[in-house]
DRENPA-3360 file (N, C-alpha, C; in nm, 2 decimals, always signed):
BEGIN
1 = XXXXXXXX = +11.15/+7.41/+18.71/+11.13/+7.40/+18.57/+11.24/+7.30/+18.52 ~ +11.22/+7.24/+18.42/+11.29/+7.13/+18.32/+11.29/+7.17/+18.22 ~ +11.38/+7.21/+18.16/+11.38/+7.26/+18.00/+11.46/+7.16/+17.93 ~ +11.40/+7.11/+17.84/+11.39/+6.96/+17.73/+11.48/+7.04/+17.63 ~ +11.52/+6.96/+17.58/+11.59/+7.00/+17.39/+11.56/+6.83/+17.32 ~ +11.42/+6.87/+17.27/+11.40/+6.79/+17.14/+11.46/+6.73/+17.04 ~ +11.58/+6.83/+17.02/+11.63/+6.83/+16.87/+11.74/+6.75/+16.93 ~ +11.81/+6.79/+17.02/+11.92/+6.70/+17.10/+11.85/+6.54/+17.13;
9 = XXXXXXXX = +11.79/+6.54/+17.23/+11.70/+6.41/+17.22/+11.70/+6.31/+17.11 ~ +11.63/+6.36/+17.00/+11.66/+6.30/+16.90/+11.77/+6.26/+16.83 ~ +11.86/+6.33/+16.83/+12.03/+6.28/+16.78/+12.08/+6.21/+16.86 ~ +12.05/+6.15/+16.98/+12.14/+6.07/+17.07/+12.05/+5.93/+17.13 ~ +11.91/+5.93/+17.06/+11.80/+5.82/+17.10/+11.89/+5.72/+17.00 ~ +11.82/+5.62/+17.05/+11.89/+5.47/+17.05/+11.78/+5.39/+17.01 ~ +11.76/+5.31/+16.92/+11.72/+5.19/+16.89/+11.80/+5.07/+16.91 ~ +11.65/+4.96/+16.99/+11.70/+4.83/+17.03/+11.69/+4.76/+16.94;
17 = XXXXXXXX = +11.66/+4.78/+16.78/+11.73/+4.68/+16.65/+11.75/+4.82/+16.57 ~ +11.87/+4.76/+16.49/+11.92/+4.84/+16.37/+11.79/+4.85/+16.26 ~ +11.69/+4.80/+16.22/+11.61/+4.83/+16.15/+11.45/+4.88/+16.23 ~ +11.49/+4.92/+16.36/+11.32/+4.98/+16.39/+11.42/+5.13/+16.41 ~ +11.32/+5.25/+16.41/+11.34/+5.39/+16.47/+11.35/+5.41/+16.57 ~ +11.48/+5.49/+16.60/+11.57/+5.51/+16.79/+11.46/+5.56/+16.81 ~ +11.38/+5.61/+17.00/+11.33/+5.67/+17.05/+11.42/+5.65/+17.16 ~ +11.39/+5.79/+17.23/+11.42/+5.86/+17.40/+11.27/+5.92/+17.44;
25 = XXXXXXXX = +11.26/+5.86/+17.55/+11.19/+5.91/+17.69/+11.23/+6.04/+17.73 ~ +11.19/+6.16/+17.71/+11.23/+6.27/+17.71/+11.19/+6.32/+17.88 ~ +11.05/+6.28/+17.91/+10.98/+6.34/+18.03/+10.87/+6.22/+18.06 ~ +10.84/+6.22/+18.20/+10.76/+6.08/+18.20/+10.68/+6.09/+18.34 ~ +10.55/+6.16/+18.34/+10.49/+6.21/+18.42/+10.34/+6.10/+18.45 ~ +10.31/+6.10/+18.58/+10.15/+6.06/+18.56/+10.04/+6.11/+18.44 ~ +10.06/+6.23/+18.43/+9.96/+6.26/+18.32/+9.97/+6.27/+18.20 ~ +10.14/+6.26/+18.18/+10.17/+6.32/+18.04/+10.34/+6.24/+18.03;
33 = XXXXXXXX = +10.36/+6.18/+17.89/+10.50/+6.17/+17.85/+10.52/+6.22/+17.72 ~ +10.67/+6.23/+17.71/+10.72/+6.29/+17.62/+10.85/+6.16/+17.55 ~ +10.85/+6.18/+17.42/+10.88/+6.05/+17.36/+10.91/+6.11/+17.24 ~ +11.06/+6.13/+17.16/+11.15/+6.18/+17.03/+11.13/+6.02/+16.98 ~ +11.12/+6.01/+16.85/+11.14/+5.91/+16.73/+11.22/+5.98/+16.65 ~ +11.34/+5.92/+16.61/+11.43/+5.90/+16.49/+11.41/+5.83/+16.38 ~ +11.30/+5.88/+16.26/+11.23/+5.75/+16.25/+11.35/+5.73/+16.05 ~ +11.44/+5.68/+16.04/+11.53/+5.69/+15.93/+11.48/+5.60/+15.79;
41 = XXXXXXXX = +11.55/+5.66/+15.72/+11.43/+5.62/+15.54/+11.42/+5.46/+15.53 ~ +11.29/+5.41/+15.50/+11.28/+5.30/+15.48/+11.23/+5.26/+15.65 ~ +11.21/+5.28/+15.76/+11.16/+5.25/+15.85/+11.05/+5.33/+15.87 ~ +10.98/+5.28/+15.97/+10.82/+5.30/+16.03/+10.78/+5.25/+16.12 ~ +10.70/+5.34/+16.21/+10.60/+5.30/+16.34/+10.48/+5.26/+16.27 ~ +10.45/+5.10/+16.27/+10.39/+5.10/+16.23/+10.21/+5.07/+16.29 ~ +10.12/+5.12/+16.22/+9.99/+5.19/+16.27/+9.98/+5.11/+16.40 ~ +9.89/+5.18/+16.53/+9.89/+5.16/+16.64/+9.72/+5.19/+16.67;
49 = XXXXXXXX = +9.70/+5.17/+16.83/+9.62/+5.30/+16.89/+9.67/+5.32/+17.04 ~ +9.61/+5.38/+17.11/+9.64/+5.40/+17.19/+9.53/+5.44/+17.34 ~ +9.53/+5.40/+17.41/+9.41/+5.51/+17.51/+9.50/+5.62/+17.56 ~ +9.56/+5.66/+17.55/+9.59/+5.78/+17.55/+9.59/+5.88/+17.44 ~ +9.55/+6.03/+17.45/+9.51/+6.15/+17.32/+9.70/+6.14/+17.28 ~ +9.74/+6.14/+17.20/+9.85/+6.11/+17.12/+9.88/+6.28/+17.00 ~ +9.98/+6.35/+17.02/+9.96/+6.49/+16.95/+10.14/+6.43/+16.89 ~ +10.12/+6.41/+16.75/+10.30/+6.38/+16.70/+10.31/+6.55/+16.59;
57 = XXXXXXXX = +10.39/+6.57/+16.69/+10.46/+6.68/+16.62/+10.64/+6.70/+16.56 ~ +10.62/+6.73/+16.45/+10.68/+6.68/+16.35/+10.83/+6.81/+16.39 ~ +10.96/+6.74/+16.38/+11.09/+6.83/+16.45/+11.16/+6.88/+16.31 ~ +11.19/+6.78/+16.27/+11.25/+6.82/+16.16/+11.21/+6.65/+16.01 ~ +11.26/+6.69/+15.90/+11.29/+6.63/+15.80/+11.11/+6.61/+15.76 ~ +11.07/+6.50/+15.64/+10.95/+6.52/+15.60/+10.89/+6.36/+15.56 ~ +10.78/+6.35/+15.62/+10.73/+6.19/+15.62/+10.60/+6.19/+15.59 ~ +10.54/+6.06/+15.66/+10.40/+5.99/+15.60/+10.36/+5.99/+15.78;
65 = XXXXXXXX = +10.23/+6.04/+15.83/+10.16/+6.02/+15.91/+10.09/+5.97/+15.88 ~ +10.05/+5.84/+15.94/+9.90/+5.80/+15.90/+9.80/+5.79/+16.02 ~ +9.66/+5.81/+15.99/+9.56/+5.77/+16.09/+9.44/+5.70/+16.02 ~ +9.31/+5.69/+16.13/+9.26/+5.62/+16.06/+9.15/+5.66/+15.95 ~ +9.16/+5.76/+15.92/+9.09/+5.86/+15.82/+9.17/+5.90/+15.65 ~ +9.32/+5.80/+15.70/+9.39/+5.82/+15.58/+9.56/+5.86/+15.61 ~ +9.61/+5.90/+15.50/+9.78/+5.96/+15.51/+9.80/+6.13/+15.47 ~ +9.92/+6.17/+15.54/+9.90/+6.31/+15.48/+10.05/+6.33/+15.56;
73 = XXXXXXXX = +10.13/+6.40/+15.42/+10.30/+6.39/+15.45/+10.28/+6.53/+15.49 ~ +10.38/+6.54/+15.61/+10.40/+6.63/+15.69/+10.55/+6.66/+15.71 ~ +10.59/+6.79/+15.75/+10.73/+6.86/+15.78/+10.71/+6.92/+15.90 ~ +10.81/+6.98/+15.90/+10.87/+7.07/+16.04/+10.76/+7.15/+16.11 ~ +10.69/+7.14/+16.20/+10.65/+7.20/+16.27/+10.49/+7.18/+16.21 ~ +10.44/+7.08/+16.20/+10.33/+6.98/+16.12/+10.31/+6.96/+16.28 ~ +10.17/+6.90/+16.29/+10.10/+6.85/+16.47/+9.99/+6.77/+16.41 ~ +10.04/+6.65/+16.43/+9.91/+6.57/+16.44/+9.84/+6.51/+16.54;
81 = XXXXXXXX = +9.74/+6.55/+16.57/+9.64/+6.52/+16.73/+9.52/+6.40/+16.66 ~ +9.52/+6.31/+16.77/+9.51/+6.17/+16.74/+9.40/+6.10/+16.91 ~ +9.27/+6.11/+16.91/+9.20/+6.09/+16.99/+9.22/+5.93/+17.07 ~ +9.18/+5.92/+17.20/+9.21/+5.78/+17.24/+9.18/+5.68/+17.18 ~ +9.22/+5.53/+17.17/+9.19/+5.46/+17.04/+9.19/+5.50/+16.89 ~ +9.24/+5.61/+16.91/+9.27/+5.62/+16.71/+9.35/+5.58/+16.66 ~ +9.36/+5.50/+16.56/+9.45/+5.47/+16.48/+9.55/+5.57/+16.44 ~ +9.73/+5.52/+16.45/+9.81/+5.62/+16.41/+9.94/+5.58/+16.41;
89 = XXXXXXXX = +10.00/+5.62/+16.29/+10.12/+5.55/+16.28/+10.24/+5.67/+16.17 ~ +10.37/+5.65/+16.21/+10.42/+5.74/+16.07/+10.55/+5.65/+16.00 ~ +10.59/+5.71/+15.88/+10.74/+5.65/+15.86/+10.79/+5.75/+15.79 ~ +10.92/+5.75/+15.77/+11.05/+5.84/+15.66/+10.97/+5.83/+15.50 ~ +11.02/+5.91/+15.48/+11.04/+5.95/+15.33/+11.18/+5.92/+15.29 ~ +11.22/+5.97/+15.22/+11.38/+5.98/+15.15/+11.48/+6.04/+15.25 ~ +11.44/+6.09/+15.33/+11.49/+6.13/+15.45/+11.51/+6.12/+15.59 ~ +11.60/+6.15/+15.69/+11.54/+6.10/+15.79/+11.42/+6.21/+15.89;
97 = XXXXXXXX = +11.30/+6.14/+15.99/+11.29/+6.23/+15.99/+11.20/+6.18/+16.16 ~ +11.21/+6.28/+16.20/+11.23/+6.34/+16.31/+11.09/+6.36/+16.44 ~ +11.03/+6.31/+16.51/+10.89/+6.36/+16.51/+10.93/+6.35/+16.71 ~ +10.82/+6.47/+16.80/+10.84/+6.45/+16.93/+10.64/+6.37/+16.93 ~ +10.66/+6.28/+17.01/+10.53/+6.28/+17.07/+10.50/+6.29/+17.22 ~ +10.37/+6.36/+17.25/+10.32/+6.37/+17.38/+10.18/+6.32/+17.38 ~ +10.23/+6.24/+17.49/+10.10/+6.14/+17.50/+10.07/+6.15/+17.65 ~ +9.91/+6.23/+17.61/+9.84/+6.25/+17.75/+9.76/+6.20/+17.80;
105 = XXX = +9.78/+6.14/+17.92/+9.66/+6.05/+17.98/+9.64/+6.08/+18.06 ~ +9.50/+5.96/+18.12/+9.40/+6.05/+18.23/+9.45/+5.98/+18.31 ~ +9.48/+6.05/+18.44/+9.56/+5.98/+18.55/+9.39/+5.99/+18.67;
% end
């Protein structure tokens, strides 16, 4: 067993510019990774897709998830599940805020 701390992860991820949101590689498997965003006010991931099913669950503080059906601000313990190719993207509010994603593919 591997037992993860999210919340740690996220306080010590690193961004490679001062203006995008730190991420850490938490777990990094053939079928499944795991991936903390620090995403701080005024920054954003901005909209994407992906072939992989994408579930962003929300750790702490409170933001903007977007997909491609629209926006809807989310908090602590919020899950948003996001089909292959779906559009999807989040950023900060007034706050910083916090989100784990697992992104599962078909190996």
């Amino acid at each position: 067993m591997k037992l993860l701390d999210a919340h740690a992860a996220a306080r010590v991820a690193v961004a490679a510019n001062p203006s995008r949101p730190a991420t850490a590689t938490m777990h990094d498997a053939p079928g499944v990774r795991l991936v903390v965003f620090r995403i701080e006010p005024g920054q954003q991931v901005a909209p994407h897709v992906s072939d992989a099913t994408v579930l962003l669950t929300v750790l702490s503080g409170t933001g903007v998830i977007s997909g491609g059906d629209g926006e809807a601000i989310a908090g602590p313990g919020a899950v948003a599940a996001f089909t292959p190719g779906e559009l999807h993207g989040m950023r900060a509010g007034d706050e910083r805020f916090c989100l784990l994603a697992t992104i599962v593919r078909k190996h």
